[in-house]
N, C-alpha and C positions, 0 to 999 in steps of 0.2 A: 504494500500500500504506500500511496505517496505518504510523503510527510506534510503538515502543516505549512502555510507562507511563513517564511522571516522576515520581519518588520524591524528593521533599524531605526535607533532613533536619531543620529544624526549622520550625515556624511562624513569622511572624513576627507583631509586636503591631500593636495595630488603629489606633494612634495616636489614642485618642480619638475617634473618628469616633461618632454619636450622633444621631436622630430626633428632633427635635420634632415633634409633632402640630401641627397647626394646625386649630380646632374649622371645622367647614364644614356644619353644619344638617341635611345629611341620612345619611338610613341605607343604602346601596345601595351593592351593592358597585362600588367604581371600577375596572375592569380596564387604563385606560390614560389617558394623562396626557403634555403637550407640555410642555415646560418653554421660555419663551423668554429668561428672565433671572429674578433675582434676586427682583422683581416681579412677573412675571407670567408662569401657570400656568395651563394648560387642564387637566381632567379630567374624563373621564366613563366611564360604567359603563352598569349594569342600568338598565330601567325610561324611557331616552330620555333620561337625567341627562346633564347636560353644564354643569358649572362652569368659573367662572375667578375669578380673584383678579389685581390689578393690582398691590394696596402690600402685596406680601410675604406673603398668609395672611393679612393682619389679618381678612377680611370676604371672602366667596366670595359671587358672583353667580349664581343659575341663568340659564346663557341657552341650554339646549336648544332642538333645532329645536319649532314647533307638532305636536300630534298625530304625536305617537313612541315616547309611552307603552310601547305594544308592543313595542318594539326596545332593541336590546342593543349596546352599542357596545365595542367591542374594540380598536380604533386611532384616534388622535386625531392630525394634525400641527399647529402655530401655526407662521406664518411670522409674528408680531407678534402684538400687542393686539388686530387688527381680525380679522384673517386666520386664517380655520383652516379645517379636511379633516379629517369624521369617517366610519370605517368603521362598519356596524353590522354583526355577523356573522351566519351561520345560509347554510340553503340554499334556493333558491329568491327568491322575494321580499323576507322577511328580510333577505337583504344589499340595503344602499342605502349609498350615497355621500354625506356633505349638506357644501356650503359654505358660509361666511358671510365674508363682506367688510365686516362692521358693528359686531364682537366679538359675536354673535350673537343680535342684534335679529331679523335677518333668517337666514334657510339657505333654501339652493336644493339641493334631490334633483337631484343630476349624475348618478349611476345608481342603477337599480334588476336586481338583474339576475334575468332571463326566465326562464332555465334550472332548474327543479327538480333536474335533476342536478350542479347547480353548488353547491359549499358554501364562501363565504368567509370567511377564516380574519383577515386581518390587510392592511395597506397601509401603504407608507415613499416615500419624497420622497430622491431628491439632492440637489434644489436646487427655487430655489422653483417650476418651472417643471416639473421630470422628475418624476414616482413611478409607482408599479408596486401593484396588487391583487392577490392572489394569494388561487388557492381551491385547495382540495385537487382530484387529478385527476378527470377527464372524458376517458374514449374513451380512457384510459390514459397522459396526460401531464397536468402540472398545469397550471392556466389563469390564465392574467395576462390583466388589464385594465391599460393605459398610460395615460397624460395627460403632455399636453407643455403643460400653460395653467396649472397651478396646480391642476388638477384641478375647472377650470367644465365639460370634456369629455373622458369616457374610450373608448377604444378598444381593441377584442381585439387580444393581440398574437399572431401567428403561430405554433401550438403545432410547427412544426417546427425550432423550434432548442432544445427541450425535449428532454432526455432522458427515456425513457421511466419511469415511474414501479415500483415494486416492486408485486407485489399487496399492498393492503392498507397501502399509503406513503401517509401525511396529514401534513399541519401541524397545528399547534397555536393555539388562538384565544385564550390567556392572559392575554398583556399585550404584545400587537401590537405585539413584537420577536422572531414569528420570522421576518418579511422587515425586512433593515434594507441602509442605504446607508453609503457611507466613501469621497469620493474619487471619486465618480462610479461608484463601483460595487454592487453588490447580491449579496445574499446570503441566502438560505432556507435554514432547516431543515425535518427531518422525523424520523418515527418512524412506530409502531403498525407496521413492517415486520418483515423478516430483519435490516436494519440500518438505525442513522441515519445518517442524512447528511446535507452540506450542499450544495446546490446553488451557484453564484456567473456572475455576467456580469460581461464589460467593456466590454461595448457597449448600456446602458441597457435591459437586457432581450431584446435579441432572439436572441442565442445564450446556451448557458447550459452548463457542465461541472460535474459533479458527485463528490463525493471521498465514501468512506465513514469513519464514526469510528468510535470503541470506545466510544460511550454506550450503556450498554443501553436496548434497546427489546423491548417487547411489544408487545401491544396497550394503546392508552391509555400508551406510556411512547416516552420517545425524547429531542428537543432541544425544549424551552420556548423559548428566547429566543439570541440571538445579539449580542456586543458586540466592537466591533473600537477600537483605538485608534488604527489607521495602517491604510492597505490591505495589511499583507502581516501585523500582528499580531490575535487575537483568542482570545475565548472563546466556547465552547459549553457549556451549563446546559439540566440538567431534570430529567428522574427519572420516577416513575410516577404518574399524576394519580391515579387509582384507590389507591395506597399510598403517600401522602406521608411517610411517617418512612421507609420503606425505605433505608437506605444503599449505596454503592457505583455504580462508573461513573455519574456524578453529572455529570463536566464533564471536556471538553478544552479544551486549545488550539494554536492553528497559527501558524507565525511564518513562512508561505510565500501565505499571504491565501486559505487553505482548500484549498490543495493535500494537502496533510495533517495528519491532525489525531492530539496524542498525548494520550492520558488522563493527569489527576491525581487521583491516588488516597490518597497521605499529607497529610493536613491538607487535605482536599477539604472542599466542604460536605457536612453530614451528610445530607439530607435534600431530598427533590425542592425544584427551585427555578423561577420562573419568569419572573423577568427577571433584566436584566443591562445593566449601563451601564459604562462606560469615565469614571470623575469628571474627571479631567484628571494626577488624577496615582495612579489606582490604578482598577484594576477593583474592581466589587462587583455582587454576584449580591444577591435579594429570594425568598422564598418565605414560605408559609403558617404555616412554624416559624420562622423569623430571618432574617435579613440577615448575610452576610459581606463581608470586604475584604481584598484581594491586594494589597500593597504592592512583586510581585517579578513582576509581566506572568504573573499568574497563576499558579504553581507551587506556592505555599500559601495557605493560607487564615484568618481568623480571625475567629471569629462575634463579633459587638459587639452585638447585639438581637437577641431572642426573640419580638418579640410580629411581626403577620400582615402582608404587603404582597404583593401582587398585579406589580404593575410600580414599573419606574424609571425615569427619565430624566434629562439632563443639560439644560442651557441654555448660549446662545454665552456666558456670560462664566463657568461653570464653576459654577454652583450645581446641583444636586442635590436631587430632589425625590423622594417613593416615593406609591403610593397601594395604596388593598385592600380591604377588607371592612369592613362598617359606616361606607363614609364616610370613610375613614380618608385623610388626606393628611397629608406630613410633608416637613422640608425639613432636607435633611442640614448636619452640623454637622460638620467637619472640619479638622486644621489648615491647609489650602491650601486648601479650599472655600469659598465665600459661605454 
């Protein structure tokens, strides 16, 4: 059962927290973005775009795969400077896998997937070795693709330790954190149903139990993005893509690692959002109207920037980056951040 709404009683301040842009050459929207430290940052988006920068933003590289033009990428992981795992989404053919081992001189198409009925949404990593594909259902459960190599080779994974899907239960392909990992474990959302929910495993995918939340969902509305700060703490974030200023049931979160999840509703963000990162010492959510920051494991909120970002993510030594429309990349500026 869900738990009760938590009503805070004041906000707390954003402590300065602050965006700088970092100029990057092109104009496409970035949907998702690895961060691997302080230096160096993968991003890509529309159009087959796949950036990185080594020394901080100064100077962003294109190094997309050849002939990708067409395709659209939604999840990006760096296991390093050399190393990375892009998803590109859609259904059918559309979704493709590509790695590179060279910082991306070179990529190899790991998959392409066959199935017209297949629509993939988003892909996350435990470790440099485990991650998990996820597309919205097929034959009534949703469909994971695994890799245990770093993702040189993916494999279906067994749709019988999936719960059954709602009619009309999808993911979201935003900013390819609504599958994400903490601890060796994994965790989906959804919407467009009767309810949202989060899916989670403890076994790398192959069983999976599912908890319902109080996010509203329609169709086109539900969970964006997903951020955990410990395996038993986190947030849920989204709203309605179709009506992004809309407010209310906006975001929860669970402090049982998605057993149950309780809405916050006083000092929430105002307005659909689409990612959501854990910085190291505060949750922060990103959408199309501002960016906010939770200094109290999420129970309030406080908007510090207006202008558009798509996704976020952290890197191992605690920097913070955002990206979104027009090219846009930025690198968070915080009192405990890089």
């Amino acid at each position: 059962m869900t738990n009760p709404s938590v009503h805070a009683s004041r906000p707390l301040p954003a402590d300065d927290h602050a965006w700088v842009v970092t100029p990057t050459g092109v104009d496409v929207r970035l949907r998702c973005l690895a961060v691997v430290d302080h230096r160096t940052v993968w991003a890509a988006g529309a159009n087959g775009v796949v950036l990185r920068t080594e020394n901080g933003g100064a100077a962003w590289q294109p190094v997309g795969p050849a002939g990708a033009d067409a395709l659209h990428f939604r999840s990006i992981r760096a296991f390093d400077a050399t190393h990375a795992v892009a998803l590109t989404f859609g259904s059918g053919e559309a979704a493709r896998i590509f790695a590179t081992a060279d910082g991306g001189v070179h990529w190899t198409e790991t998959f392409r997937n066959r199935d017209p009925a297949a629509f993939y949404d988003c892909m996350t990593f435990a470790d440099r070795r485990h991650g998990l594909a996820l597309a919205d259902p097929v034959e009534g459960r949703f469909r994971l693709m695994g890799t245990s190599d770093g993702g040189r080779t993916w494999s279906p994974v067994d749709p019988q330790g999936m719960p059954p899907a709602l009619d009309g239960e999808a993911a979201f392909a935003a900013s390819g954190t609504c599958l994400v990992s903490h601890g060796g474990q994994y965790w989906f959302a959804t919407g467009s149903a009767a309810r949202a929910r989060v899916f989670r495993s403890f076994d790398l995918g192959r069983t999976w139990q599912v908890a319902d939340t109080p996010i509203r969902t329609v169709r086109d509305a539900g969970i964006f993005a997903l951020s955990f700060r410990s395996p038993a703490e986190g947030v849920a974030v989204g709203g309605d893509y179709t009506d992004q200023t809309r407010p209310g049931r906006l975001l929860a979160v669970t402090r049982d690692g998605g057993g149950t999840w309780r809405a916050v509703e006083d000092h929430a963000p105002p307005a659909y959002r689409s990612g959501a990162v854990w910085t190291g010492h505060a949750f922060l959510v990103v959408g199309p109207t501002g960016s906010e920051v939770s200094v109290d494991d999420g129970l309030t909120w406080t908007t510090f920037d207006t202008s558009s970002f798509d996704a976020v993510s952290r890197g191992g030594d605690g920097s913070c980056w955002a990206s979104g429309e027009h090219g846009r990349v930025a690198r968070l500026v915080a009192p405990t951040a890089n």
